[in-house]
C-alpha positions as CSV (number, residue, x, y, z in Angstrom):
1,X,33.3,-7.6,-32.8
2,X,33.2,-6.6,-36.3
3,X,29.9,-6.4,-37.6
4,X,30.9,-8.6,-40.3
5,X,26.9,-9.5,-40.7
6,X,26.3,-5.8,-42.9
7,X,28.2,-7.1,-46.1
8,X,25.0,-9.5,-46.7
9,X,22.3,-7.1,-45.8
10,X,19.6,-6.8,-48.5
11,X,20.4,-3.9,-51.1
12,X,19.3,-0.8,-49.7
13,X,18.7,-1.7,-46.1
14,X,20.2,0.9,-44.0
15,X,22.4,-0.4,-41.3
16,X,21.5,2.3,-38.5
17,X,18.0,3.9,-38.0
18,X,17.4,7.3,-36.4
19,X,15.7,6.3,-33.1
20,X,14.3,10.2,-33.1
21,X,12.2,9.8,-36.2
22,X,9.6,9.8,-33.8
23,X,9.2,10.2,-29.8
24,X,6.6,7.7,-28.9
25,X,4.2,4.8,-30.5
26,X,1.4,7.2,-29.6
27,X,3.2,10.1,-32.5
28,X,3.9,6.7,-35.1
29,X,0.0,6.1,-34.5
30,X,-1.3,9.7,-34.8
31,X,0.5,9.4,-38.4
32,X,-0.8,6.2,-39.2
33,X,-4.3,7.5,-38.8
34,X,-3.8,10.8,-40.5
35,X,-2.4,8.9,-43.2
36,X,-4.7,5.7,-43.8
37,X,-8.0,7.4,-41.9
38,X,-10.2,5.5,-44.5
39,X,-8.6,2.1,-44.5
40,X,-9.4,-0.5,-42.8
41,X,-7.4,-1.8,-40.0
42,X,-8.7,-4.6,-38.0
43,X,-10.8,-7.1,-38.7
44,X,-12.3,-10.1,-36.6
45,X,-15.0,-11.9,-37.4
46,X,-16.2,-10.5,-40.5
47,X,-16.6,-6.9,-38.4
48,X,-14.0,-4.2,-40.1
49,X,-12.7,-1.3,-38.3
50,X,-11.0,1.5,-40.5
51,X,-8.2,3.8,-38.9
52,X,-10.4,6.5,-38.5
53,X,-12.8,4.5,-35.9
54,X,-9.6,3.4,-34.3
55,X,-8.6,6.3,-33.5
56,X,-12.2,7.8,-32.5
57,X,-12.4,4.6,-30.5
58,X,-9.2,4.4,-28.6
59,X,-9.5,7.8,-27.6
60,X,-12.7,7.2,-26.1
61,X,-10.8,4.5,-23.7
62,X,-7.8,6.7,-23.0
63,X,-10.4,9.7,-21.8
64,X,-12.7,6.7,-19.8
65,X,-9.4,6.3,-18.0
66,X,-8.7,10.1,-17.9
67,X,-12.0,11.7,-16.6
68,X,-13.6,8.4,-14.5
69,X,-11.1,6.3,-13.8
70,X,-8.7,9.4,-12.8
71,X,-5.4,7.7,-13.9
72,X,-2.4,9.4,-14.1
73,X,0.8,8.9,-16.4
74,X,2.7,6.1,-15.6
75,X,-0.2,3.8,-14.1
76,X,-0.6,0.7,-15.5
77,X,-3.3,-1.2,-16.6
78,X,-3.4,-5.2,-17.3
79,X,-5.4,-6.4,-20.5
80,X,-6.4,-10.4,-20.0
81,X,-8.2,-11.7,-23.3
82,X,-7.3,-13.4,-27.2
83,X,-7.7,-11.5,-30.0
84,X,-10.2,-8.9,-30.5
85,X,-11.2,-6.0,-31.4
86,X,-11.3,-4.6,-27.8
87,X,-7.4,-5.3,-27.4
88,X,-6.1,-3.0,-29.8
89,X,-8.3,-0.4,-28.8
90,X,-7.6,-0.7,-25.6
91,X,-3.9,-0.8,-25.8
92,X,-3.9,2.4,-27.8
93,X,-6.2,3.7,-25.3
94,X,-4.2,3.0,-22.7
95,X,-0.7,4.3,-24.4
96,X,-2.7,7.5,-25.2
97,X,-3.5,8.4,-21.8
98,X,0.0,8.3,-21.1
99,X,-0.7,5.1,-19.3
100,X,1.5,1.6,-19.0
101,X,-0.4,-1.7,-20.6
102,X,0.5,-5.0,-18.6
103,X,-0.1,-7.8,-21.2
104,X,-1.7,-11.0,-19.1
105,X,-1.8,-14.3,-20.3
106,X,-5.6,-14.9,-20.2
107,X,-5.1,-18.8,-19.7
108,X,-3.1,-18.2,-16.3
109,X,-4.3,-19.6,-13.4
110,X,-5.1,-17.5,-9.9
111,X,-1.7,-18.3,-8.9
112,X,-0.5,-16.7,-11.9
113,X,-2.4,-13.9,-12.1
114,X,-2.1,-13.0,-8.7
115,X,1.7,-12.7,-8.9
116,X,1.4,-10.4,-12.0
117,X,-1.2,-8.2,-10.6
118,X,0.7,-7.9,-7.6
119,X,4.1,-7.3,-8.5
120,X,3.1,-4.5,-11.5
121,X,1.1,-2.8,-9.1
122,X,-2.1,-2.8,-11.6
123,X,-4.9,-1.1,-10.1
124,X,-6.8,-1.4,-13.5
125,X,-7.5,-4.4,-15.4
126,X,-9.6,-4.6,-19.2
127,X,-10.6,-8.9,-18.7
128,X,-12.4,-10.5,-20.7
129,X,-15.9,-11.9,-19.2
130,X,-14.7,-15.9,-20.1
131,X,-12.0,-15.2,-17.6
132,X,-13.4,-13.1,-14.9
133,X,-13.9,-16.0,-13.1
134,X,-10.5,-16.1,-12.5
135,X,-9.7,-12.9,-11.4
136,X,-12.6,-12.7,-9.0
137,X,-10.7,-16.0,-7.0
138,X,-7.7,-13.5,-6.3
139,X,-8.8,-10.3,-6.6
140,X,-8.9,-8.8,-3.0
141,X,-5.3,-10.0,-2.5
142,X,-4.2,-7.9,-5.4
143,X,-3.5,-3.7,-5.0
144,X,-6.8,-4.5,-8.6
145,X,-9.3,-1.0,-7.4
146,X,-11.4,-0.6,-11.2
147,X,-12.6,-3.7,-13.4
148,X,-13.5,-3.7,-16.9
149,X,-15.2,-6.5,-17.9
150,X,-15.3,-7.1,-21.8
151,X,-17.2,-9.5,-24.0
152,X,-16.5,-11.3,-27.4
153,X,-19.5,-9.5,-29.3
154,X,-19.1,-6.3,-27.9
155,X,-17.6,-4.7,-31.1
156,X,-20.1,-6.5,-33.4
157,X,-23.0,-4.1,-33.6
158,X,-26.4,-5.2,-33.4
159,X,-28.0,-7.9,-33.6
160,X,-24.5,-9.5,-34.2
161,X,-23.5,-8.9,-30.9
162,X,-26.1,-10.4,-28.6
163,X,-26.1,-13.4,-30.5
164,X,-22.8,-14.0,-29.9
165,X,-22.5,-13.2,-26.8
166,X,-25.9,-15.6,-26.1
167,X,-24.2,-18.2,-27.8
168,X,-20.5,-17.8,-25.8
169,X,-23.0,-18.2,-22.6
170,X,-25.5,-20.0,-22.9
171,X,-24.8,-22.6,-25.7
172,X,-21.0,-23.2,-26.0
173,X,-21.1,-21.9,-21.8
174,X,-17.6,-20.7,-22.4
175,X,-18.4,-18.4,-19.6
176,X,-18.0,-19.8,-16.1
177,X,-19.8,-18.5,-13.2
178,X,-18.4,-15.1,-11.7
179,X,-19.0,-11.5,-9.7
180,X,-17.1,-8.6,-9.2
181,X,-18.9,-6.3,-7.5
182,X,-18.3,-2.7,-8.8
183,X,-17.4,-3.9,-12.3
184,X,-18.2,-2.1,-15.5
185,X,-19.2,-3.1,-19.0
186,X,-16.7,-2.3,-21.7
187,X,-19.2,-0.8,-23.9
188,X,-20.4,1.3,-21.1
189,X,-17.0,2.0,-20.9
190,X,-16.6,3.4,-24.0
191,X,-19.7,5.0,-23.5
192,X,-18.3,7.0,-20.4
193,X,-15.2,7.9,-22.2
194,X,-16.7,9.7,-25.8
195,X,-19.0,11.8,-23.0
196,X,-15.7,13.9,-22.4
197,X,-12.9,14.8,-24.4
198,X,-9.5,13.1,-24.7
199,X,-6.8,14.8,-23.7
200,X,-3.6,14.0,-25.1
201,X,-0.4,13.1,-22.5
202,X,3.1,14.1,-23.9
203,X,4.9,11.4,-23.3
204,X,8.7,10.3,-24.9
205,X,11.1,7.8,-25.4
206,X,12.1,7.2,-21.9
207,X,8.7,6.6,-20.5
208,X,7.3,2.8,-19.8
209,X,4.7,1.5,-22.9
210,X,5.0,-1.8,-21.9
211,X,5.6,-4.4,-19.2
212,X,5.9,-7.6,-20.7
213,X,6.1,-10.8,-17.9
214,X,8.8,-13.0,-19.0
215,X,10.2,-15.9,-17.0
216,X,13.7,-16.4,-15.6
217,X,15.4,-19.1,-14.4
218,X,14.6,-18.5,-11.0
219,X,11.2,-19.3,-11.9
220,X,9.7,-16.1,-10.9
221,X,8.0,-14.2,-13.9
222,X,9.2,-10.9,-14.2
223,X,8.4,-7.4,-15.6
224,X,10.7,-5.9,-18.3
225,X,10.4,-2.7,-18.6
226,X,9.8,-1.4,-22.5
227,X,10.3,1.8,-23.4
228,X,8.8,4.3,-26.3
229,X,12.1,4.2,-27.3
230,X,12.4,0.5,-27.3
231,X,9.1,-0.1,-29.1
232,X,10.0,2.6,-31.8
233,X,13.1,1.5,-32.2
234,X,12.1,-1.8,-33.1
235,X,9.2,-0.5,-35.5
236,X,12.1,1.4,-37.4
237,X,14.4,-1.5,-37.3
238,X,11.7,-4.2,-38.6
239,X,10.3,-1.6,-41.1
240,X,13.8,-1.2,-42.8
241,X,14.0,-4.4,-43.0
242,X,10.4,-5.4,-44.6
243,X,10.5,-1.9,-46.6
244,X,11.3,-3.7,-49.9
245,X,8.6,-6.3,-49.5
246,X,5.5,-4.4,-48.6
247,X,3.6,-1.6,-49.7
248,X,2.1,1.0,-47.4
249,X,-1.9,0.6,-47.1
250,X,-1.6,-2.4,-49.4
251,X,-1.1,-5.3,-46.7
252,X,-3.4,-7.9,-45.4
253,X,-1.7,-9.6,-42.7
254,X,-2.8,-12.6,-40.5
255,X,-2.6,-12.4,-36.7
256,X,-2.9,-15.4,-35.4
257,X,-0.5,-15.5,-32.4
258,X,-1.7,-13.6,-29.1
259,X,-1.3,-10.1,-29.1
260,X,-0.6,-10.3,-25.6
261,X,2.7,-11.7,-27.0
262,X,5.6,-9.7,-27.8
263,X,6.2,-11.3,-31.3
264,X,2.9,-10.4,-32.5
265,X,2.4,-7.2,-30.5
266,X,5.3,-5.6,-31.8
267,X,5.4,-7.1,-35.6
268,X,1.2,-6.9,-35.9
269,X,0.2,-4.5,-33.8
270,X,2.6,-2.1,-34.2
271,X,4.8,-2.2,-37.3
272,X,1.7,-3.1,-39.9
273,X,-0.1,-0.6,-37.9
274,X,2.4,1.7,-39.2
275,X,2.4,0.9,-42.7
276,X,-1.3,1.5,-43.0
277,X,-1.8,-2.2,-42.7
278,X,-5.0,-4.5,-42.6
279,X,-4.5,-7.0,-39.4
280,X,-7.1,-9.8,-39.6
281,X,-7.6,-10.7,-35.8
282,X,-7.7,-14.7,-35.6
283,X,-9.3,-15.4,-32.0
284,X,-9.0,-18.9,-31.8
285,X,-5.9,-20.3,-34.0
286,X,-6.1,-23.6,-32.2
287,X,-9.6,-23.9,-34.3
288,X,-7.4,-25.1,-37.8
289,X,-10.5,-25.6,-40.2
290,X,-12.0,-22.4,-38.8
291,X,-8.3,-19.9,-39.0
292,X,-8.4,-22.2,-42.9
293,X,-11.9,-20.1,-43.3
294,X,-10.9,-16.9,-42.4
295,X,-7.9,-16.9,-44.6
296,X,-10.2,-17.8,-47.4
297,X,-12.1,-14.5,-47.0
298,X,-9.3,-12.5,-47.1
299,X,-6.6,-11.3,-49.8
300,X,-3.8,-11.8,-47.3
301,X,0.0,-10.7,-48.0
302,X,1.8,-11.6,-45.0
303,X,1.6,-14.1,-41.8
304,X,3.6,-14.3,-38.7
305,X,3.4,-17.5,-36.7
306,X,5.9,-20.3,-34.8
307,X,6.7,-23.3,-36.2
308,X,3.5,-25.3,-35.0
309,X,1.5,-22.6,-35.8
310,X,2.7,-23.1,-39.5
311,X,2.7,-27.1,-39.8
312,X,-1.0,-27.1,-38.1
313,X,-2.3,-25.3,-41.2
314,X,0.0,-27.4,-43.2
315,X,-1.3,-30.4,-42.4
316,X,-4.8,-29.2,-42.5
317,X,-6.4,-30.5,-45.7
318,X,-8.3,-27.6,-46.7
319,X,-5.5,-25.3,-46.4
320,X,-3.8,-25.9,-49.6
321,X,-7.1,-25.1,-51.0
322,X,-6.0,-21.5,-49.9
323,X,-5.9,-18.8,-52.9
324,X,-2.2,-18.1,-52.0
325,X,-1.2,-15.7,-55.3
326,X,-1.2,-12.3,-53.2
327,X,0.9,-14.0,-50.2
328,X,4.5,-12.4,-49.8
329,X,6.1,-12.4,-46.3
330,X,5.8,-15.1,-43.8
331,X,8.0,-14.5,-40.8
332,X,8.4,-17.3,-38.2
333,X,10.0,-16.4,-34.4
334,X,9.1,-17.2,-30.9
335,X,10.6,-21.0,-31.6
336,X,13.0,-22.6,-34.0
337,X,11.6,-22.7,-37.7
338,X,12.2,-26.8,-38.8
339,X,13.7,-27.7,-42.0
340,X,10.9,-29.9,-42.9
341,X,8.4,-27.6,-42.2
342,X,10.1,-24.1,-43.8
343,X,10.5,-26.5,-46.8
344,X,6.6,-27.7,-47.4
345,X,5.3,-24.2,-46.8
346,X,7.2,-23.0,-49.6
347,X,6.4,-25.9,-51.3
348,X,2.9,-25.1,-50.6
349,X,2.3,-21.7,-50.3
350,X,5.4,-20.6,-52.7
351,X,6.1,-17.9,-50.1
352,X,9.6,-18.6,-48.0
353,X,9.4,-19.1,-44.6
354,X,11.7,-16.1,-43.2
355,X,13.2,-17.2,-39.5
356,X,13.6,-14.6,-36.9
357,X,14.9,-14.3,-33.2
358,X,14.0,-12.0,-30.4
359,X,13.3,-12.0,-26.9
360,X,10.6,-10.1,-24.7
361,X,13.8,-8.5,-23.4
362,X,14.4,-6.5,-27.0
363,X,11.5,-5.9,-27.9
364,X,11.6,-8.4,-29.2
365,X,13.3,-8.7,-33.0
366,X,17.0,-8.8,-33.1
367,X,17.9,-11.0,-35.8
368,X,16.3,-11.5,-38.9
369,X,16.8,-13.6,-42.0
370,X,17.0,-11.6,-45.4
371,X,13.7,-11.3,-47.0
372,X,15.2,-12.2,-51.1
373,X,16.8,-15.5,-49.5
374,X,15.3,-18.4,-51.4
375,X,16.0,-21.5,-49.0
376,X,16.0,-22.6,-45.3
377,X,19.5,-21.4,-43.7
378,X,19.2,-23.1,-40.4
379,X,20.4,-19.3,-39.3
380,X,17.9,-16.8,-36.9
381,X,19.4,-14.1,-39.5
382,X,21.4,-11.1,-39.8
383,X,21.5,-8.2,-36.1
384,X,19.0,-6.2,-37.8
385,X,19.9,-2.0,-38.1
386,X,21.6,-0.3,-35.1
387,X,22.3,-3.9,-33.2
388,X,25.5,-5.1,-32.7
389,X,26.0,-8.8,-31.5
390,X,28.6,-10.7,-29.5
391,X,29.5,-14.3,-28.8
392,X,31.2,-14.4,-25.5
393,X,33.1,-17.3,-23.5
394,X,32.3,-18.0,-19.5
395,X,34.5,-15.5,-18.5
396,X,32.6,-12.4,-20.6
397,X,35.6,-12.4,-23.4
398,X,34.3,-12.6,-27.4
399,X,35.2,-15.3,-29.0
400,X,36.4,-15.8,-33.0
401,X,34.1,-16.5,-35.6
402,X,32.8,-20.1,-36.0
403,X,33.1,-21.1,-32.3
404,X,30.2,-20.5,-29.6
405,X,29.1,-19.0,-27.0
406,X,26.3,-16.7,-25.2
407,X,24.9,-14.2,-27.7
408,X,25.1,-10.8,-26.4
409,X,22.9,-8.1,-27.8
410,X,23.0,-4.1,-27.4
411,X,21.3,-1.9,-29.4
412,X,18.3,1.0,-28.6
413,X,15.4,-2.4,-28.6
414,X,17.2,-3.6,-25.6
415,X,14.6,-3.3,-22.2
416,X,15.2,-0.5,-20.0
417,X,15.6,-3.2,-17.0
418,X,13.4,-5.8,-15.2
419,X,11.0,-3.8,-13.1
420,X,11.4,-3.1,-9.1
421,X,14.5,-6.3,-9.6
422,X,17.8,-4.1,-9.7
423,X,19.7,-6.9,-9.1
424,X,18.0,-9.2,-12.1
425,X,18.0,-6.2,-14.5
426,X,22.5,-6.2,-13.4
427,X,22.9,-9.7,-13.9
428,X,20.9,-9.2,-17.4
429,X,22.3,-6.0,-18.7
430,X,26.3,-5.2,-18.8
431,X,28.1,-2.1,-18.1
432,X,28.7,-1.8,-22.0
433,X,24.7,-2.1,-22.5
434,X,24.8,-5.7,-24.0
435,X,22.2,-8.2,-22.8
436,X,23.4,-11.8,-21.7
437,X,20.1,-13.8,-23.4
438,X,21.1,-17.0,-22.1
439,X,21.1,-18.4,-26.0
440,X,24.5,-20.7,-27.2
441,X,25.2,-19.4,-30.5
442,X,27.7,-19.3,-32.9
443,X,28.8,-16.9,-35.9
444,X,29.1,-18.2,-39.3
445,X,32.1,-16.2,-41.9
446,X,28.9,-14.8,-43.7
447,X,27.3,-13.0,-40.3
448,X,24.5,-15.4,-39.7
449,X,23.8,-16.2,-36.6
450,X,22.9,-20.0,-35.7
451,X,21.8,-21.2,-32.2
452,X,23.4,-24.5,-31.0
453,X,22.1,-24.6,-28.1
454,X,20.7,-22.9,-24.4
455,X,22.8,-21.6,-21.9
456,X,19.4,-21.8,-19.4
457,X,17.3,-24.6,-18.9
458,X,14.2,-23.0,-20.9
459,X,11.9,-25.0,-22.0
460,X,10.0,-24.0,-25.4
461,X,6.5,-25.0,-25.6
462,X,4.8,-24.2,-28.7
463,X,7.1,-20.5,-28.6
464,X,6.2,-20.3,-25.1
465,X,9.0,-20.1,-22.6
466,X,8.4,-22.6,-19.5
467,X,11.4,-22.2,-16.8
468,X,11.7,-25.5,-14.8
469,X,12.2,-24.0,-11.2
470,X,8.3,-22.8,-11.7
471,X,7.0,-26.4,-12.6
472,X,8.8,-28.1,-9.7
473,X,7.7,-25.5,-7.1
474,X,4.6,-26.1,-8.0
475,X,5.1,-30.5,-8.1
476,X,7.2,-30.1,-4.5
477,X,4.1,-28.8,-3.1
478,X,2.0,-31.7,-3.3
479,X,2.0,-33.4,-0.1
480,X,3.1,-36.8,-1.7
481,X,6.4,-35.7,-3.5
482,X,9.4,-35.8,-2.5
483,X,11.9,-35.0,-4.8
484,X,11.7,-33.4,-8.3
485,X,12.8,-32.2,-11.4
486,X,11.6,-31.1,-14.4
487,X,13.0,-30.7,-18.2
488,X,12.2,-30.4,-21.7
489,X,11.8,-33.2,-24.1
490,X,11.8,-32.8,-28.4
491,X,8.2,-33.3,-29.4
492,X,7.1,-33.0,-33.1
493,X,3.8,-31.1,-32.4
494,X,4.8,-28.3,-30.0
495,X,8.9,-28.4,-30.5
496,X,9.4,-29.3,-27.2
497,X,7.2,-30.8,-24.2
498,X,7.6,-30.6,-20.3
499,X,8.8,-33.7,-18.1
500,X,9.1,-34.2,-14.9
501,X,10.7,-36.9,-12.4
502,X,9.5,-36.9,-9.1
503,X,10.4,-39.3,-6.1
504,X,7.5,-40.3,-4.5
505,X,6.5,-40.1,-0.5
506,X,3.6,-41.9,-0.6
507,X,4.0,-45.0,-2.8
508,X,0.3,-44.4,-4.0
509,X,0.9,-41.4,-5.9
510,X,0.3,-41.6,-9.4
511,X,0.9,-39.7,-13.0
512,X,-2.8,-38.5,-12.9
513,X,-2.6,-37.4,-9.5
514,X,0.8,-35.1,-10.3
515,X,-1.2,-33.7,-13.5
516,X,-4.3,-33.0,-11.7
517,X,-2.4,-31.2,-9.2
518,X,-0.7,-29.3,-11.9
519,X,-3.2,-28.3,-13.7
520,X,-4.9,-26.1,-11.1
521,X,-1.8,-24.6,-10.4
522,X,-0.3,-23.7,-14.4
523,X,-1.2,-22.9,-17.8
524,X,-1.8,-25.3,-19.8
525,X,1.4,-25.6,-21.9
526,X,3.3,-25.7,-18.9
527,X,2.0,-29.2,-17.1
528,X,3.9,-32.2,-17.6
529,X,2.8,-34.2,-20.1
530,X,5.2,-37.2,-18.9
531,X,5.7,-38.1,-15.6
532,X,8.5,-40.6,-14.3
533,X,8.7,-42.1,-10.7
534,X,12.5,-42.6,-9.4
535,X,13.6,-44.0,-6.2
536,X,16.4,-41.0,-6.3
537,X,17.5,-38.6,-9.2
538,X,21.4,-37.4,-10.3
539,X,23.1,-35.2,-7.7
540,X,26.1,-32.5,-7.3
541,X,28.1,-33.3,-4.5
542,X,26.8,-30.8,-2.7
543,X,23.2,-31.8,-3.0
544,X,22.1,-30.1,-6.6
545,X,19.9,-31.6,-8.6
546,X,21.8,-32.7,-12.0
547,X,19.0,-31.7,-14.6
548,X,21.5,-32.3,-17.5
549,X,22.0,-35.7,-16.4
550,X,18.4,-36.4,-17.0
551,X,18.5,-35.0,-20.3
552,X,21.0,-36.8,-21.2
553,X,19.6,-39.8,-20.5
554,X,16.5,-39.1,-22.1
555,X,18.3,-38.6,-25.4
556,X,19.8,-42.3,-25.2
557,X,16.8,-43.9,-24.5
């Protein structure tokens, strides 16, 4: 395909980056604390920490998991917690010792977190203590050997931190009852680690940083496997991109989606990270007037967020109190950006709301909209540098310009493979090196890519991929179902909503008693929030469930 998309790049973008401008994060982040050693870089409620105590700090984890937890390159290590200071330590920590960091969801339930644990192979874990409950449910059926349990105040310093952490326990009681025997303190931790000396791993572009759990349509959540290479790759590629719009060791920007999340991880963490950056850690978004007050204290620049991230603060009262006169960039992804709501934050903030698509599987930014456009496109954007796109027809064959089909991407941000599934990574990645993503699109005469529709029957809650196969595996196993099936519906708040319709065994079963059920058994995003009783539901001929057929009627209704 032509890459007809370069013609409207922003003047001076490059359209190819040199992927061995550096070898791993770990040389991007020894720069970016040479560089910036005074400035701050993180800060979460009101505690700031500059690079230079990053630094000092993460290398004290990597050389806890060095000296006493005797780890060797390659092993990986799951972090389970929201935003805090402890994370990005941690995950530097972890990358520094030469180690692999397995981001976990901390609201999974055992079920979840038992699969993960399991199929990674994590014999570490980093948890926050809110959680630990959790863990400790599944933990002996897991290959888990060394705990870390961390708490919210720990970075706070005295006498900050005790009251907070008396306050998470004993007043809010956010901490649930738990013991892990043989567990240690992540200050004591820390403690262990700045005892001994770090000492540095050489790793390169080849080796594991990440593996990020994504769903498939099977249902079962798999591991893709990202590089160095893929993680640098798309720090160079978003960085040419942004290059015009920030300034290094200027920028203030907000992060408010989950770090365990590839959207922020990659944007936040790592490309502000190497633009000498400040990241203001936002622990609980959900908490509108309280995120409102933070971004009060702060001189912020930019903001990344999905779509209901962005119309929570706009319907918030108090947020167009906000001083928004240093605000530049605010880049939307994980979900479709609406019209209505790209158009009030401009009208608001007077900051455009820039739309961007990715997926875990490329690390994850692939297309993005031009920073100098002035108005909602209804596009994901332009393939960013060194990507090349195609739209291809059932049989694999590209087709012209203006009609649709599955967008194919290839480019040095695509995974490495899904890990210990062959066979998934084959059916994901072509001979040619282009990933299937499962995404209907279509390419418009000017480059831009625009998504009509999904191939897969993804559901998107709140930028949160749900794959139906998990929810009704989870619904056939209570012992009055019989049938089920699940889909998405359009909801205003979270973009879409899960539904499921489910032919009853026992005539007594009710919505409540399918949620209930559900809820010990998924994250909260993922349980139904309708439920529909059917005496039989649409059918192949040869016995398939026809989930289409359901959606379709649920959009005449």
């Amino acid at each position: 395909m032509e890459k007809i998309w370069l013609k409207n790049y922003q003047a001076g973008v490059a359209h190819d980056i040199d992927i061995n401008t550096f070898q791993s994060i770990n040389e991007v982040f020894a720069r970016s604390v040479a560089k910036f050693r005074d400035r701050p870089a993180l800060a979460n409620m009101d505690k700031v920490l500059s690079y230079g105590e990053l630094d000092t700090l993460s290398a004290r984890f990597a050389s806890y998991l060095q000296h006493e937890l005797k780890l060797q390159k390659g092993a990986r290590v799951a972090i389970m917690m929201p935003n805090l200071l402890q994370y990005p330590i941690a995950v530097f920590g972890i990358l520094r010792a030469g180690c692999t960091v397995v981001n976990v969801n901390p609201l999974y339930t055992p079920r979840e977190l038992e699969h993960q644990l399991k199929d990674s192979g994590a014999e570490t874990i980093l948890i926050l203590e809110n959680f630990a409950n959790v863990l400790e449910q599944v933990l002996p059926r897991t290959p888990v050997k060394n705990v870390i349990v961390a708490s919210i105040g720990d970075m706070l310093g005295f006498p900050k931190r005790l009251l907070v952490n008396f306050v998470v326990r004993k007043i809010k009681k956010m901490v649930p009852p738990w013991h892990i025997a043989g567990h240690i303190a992540f200050n004591d931790a820390m403690s262990l680690g700045a005892a001994r000396q770090y000492t540095p791993v050489a790793v390169g572009h080849d080796d594991i940083a990440f593996l990020q759990y994504t769903g498939g349509t099977t249902g079962v959540s798999k591991g893709a496997m990202l590089t160095h290479k893929n993680i640098v790759a798309n720090m160079l590629q978003a960085g040419e991109w942004v290059k015009h719009a920030i300034r290094e060791g200027e920028e203030v920007i907000v992060t408010a989606l989950p770090l365990y999340h590839i959207f922020c991880l990659t944007a936040n963490l790592m490309v502000f990270t190497e633009v000498g950056a400040l990241s203001v850690l936002i622990t609980n978004p959900r908490d509108i007037p309280g995120f409102v007050k933070e971004l009060k204290k702060y001189k912020v620049t930019a903001i990344t967020g999905v779509n209901t991230l962005f119309n929570a603060l706009l319907n918030n009262p108090d947020f167009k109190s906000v001083d928004f006169s240093s605000w530049r960039l605010a880049l939307g992804g994980g979900m479709a950006v609406q019209k209505a709501v790209a158009e009030k934050w401009k009208q608001t903030t007077g900051t455009p709301l820039i739309e961007a698509y990715g997926l875990t599987e490329t690390s994850p930014a692939a297309c993005i909209n031009p920073l100098d456009m002035k108005e909602y496109n209804g596009t994901i954007g332009l393939p960013i540098p060194s990507t090349e796109i195609e739209i291809r027809d059932p049989a694999g064959q590209p087709v012209a310009s203006g009609e649709s089909g599955e967008l194919c991407i290839r480019g040095p941000q695509v995974m490495k493979g899904y890990w210990n599934r062959p066979d998934e990574t084959a059916k994901a990645i072509d001979s040619q090196g282009f990933l299937a993503t499962g995404d209907m699109a279509m390419l418009t005469p000017e480059g831009y890519v625009k998504l009509v529709d999904r191939k897969k029957d993804m559901i998107l809650v709140s930028g949160f991929n749900v794959y139906p196969n998990e929810i009704e595996d989870v619904v056939a196993l209570h012992p009055g179902v019989l049938e089920v099936a699940c889909i998405g519906i359009p909801d205003e708040r979270s973009g879409e909503v899960v539904k499921v319709f489910v032919v009853r065994k026992d005539k007594s079963l009710t919505e409540q008693d399918i949620i209930h059920h559900c809820r010990e058994n998924l994250t909260g995003y993922k349980v139904p929030k309708f439920v529909e009783f059917r005496d039989e539901l649409p059918k192949t001929n040869v016995g398939k469930i026809l989930r289409r057929a359901l959606r379709d009627a649920e959009v005449k209704a």
